[in-house]
N, C-alpha and C positions, 0 to 999 in steps of 0.2 A: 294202738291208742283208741279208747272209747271215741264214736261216733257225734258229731252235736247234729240233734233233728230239732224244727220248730213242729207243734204242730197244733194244730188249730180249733177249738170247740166251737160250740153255741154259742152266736151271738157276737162273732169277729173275735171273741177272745182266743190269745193267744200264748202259747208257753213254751221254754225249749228246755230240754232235755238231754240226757245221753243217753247211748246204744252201745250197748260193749259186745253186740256180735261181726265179727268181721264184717261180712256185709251190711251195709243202711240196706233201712227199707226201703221199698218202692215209692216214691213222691203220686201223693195223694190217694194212699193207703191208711185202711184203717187200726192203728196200733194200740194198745192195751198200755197203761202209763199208773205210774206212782202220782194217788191224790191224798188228800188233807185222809187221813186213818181209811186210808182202803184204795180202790181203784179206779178209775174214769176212762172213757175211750174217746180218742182224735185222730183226726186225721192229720198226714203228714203234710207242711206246708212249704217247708224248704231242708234244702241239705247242702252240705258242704258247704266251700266259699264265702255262696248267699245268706247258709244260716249264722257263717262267722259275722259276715259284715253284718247282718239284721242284729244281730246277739249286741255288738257293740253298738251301736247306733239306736236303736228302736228303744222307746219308753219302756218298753214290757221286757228287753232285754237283760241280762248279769251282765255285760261289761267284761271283761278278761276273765274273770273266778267263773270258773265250773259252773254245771247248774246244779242245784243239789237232789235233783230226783232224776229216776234214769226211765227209759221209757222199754216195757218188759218184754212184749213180744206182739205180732204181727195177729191182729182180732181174726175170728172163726166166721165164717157166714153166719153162725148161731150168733154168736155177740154181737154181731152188727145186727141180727134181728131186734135182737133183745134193746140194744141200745135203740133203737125206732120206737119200741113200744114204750120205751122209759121217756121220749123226745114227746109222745104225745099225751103224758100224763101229765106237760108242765104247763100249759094251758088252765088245767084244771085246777092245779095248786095256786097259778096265779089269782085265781077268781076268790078262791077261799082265804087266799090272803088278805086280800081287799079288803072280804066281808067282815075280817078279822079288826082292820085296820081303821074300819067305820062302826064297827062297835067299842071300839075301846076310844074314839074320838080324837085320834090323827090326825095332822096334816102331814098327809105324805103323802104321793102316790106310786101305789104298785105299780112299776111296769113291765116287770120280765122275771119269771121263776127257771131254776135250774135244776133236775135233779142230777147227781151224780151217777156213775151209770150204775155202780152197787146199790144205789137208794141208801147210802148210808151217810146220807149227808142233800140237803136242800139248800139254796141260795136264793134270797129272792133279792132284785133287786129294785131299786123305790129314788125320787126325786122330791125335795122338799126344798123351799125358799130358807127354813132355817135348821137348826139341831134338833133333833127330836130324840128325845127320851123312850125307846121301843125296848126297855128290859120286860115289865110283862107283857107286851105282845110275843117278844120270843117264846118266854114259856107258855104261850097258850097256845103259839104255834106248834112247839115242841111236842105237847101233850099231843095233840091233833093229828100229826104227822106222825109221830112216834120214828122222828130221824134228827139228825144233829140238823138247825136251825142255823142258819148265817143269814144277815142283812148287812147289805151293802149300797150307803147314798152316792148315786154316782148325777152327773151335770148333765143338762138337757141336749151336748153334742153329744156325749158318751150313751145318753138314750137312741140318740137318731141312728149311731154307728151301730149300737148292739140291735136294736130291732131293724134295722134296714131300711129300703125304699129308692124309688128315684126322683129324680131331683126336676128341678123347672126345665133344666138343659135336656130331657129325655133320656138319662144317663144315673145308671147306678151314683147311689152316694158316693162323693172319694172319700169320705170318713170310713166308708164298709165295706171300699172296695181297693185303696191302695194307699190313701193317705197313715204312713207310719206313726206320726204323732199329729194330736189335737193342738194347734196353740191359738188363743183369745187373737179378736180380733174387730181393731176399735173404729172407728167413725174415719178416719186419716186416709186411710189406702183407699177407700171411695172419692176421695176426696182427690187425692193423687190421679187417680184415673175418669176424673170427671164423668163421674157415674151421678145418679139423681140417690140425691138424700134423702127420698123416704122410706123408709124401715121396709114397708109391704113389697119396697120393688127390690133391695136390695138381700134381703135374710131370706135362709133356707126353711126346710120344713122343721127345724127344732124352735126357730123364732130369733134366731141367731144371724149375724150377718154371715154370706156365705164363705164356707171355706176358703172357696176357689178366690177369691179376692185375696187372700194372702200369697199365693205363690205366683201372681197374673201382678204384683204389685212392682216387683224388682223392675220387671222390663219396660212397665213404663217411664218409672224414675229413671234408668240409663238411658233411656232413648229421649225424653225430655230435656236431657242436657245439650245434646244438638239443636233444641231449637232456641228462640229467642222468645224472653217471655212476651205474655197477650198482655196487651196493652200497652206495650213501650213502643217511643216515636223512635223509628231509625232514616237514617240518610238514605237513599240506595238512590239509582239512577236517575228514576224519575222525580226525587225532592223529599221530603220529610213524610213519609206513611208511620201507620199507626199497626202494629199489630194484631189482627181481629182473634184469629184463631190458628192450629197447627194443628196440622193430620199426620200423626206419628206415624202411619200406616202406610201410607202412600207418599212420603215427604217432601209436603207440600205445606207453603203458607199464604193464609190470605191474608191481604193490606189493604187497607183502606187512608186515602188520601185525605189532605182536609177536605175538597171540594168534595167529598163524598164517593167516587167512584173507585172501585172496591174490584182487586184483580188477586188472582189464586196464582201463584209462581213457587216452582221447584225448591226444595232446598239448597240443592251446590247454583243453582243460578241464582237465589239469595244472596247465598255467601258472597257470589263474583261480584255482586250489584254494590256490596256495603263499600269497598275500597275499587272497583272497576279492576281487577287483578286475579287473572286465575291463580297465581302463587302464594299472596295473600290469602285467598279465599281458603285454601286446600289450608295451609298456614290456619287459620280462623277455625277450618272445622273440627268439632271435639267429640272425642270418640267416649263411647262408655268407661274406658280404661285410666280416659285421661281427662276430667271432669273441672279440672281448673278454671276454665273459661266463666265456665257457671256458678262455679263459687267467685268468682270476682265480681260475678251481677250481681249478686247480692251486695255487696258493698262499695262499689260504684255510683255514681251518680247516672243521669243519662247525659252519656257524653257523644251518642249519636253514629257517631263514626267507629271503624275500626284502628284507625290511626288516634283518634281522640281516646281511644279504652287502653292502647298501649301506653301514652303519654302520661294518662290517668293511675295504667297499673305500674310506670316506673316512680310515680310519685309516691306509692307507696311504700316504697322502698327507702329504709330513712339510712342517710351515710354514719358510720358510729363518728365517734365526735373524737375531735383531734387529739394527740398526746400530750398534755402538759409540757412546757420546755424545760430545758433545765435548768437549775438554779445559777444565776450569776456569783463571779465571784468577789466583782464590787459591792452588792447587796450583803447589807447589814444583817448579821446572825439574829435571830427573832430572840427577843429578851426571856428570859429566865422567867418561869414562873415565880414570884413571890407571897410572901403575906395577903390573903387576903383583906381588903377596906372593907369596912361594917358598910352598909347602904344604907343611905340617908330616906326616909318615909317620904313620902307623899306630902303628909300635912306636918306643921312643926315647925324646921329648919330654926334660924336663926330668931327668927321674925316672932316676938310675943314671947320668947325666953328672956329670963333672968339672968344679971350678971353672973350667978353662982352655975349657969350652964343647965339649972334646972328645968323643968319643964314649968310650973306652975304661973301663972299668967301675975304682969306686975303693974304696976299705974306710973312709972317710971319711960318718958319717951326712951325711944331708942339710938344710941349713939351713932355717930358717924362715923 
């Protein structure tokens, strides 16, 4: 059975392929591969298992179906020359794009040119706020180049992964360095992690909020549900405190009393304080798996106690409603639908009719 290799170009892109020689290649070798009417060269990124799982999973991935180009044979040290000298020509074609792309009166911007490794084929690719109409820019590029022309608008994460960089954390991009799929990411999961909401503090180098806030977002919501929200008064030992804040880190929370004096205490000695019960308490603590507690806060009152939020959650529980009894057999059979009676109007009736039943008004009192 044919081989599946991933294997990896310019710019984080990525494609998989088949190998129909017994052996794969060596992983992070240079291979010769089937591109758009000619050839291209990459290196190997994964093999076996990994490439299965990545194949199905990964956005760039075929899913179950085959890939439909196969990858030909293992590059020469001339090829890989060759492909170097082709890697430093795309600099240059980016620059001429541009100049291309401010004479004809664009808005786009160039950010990253491709050649194929045959040169029979260019890619440039460009970022624009909206649709742009680039039919003659192509042919002018085409003329220019005198190679097949592609443009491709890709999003300002999809720029930061294909050109690179490191991040504020001192650390390669995870867009360019591991993260398998981009997905948006809105104003909420900052929010969730009581991060500061100004754009400058929280977005990456694309201008974008960071990645990393979406996969850092789970663990705080599971671990959030063990505590008790900020600002609710609860009972505990010493009387009615107010909850200031929680350090999911160290799990700990600070109270503050009415008279103001303000103490930091553990979580499971929390829990024991709210009903004076280590049984209870263990009973009370709610784990990531089993989040019900915290869904009951939400629709709760503050009932203060933990004895008080039991009482409160058996009330929610409504009993269903009794069974009709059965019918007697003293009780009279319910009458027969009959003939309906006309309904008499609102205004009218007897009062201001004629002897003859008619409606029309008479100067005639009315009889007794």
């Amino acid at each position: 059975m044919p081989h599946l290799v991933e294997v990896a170009f310019k710019g984080n892109r990525k494609e998989f392929f088949t190998w129909d020689a017994d052996e794969p290649p060596p992983l992070k070798s240079a291979v010769i591969v089937d591109a758009d009417r000619g050839e291209d060269l990459g290196t190997v990124h994964s093999l076996g298992e990994l490439a299965q799982k990545r194949c199905v999973g990964c956005a760039h991935g075929c899913g179950a179906a085959p890939p439909p180009r196969r990858a030909l044979r293992v590059a020469t040290s001339a090829e890989v020359r060759q492909a170097r000298d082709v890697r430093g020509q795309d600099e240059s074609a980016r620059r001429k794009g541009a100049e291309r792309v401010k004479a004809h009166g664009l808005v786009m911007k160039m950010s990253d040119a491709e050649w194929q490794w045959d040169k029979k084929k260019l890619t440039f690719y460009f970022t624009a706020e909206k649709r742009v109409d680039f039919r003659n820019l192509v042919r002018d590029l085409a003329s220019l180049f005198r190679a097949r022309i592609e443009l491709k608008q890709i999003g300002v994460r999809d720029e930061a992964k294909r050109l690179d960089g490191v991040g504020r954390c001192g650390r390669q991009y995870c867009s360019a360095s591991w993260l398998p799929e981009l997905r948006p990411v809105n104003l909420g999961v900052a929010k969730d992690q009581r991060l500061s909401l100004n754009p400058s503090q929280i977005s990456g180098a694309c201008g974008r909020l960071m990645c990393c806030l979406r996969y850092e977002h789970e663990f705080y919501v599971h671990s959030r549900k063990k505590f008790p929200k900020e600002g609710k008064t609860v009972t505990t030992a010493k009387g009615e405190e107010k909850v200031v804040s929680n350090d999911i880190f160290n799990e700990r929370v600070t109270l503050r009393s009415p008279e103001g004096e303000t103490r930091v205490i553990g979580l499971v000695a929390f829990r024991t304080e709210l009903d004076g019960g280590d049984a209870v308490a263990a009973d009370l603590s709610v784990s990531a798996e089993a989040p019900e507690l915290a869904e009951i806060d939400e629709i709760l009152p503050d009932t203060g106690t933990y004895a008080a939020t039991i009482a409160a959650r058996a009330a929610l529980v409504v009993p269903p409603p009794p069974p009709p009894p059965p019918p007697s057999e003293e009780e009279p059979a319910a009458p027969t639908a009959g003939p309906k009676k006309r309904r008499r109007g609102r205004r009218g009736g007897r009062r201001g009719r004629g002897k003859g039943g008619g409606s029309a008004p008479t100067d005639e009192a009315p009889t007794e």
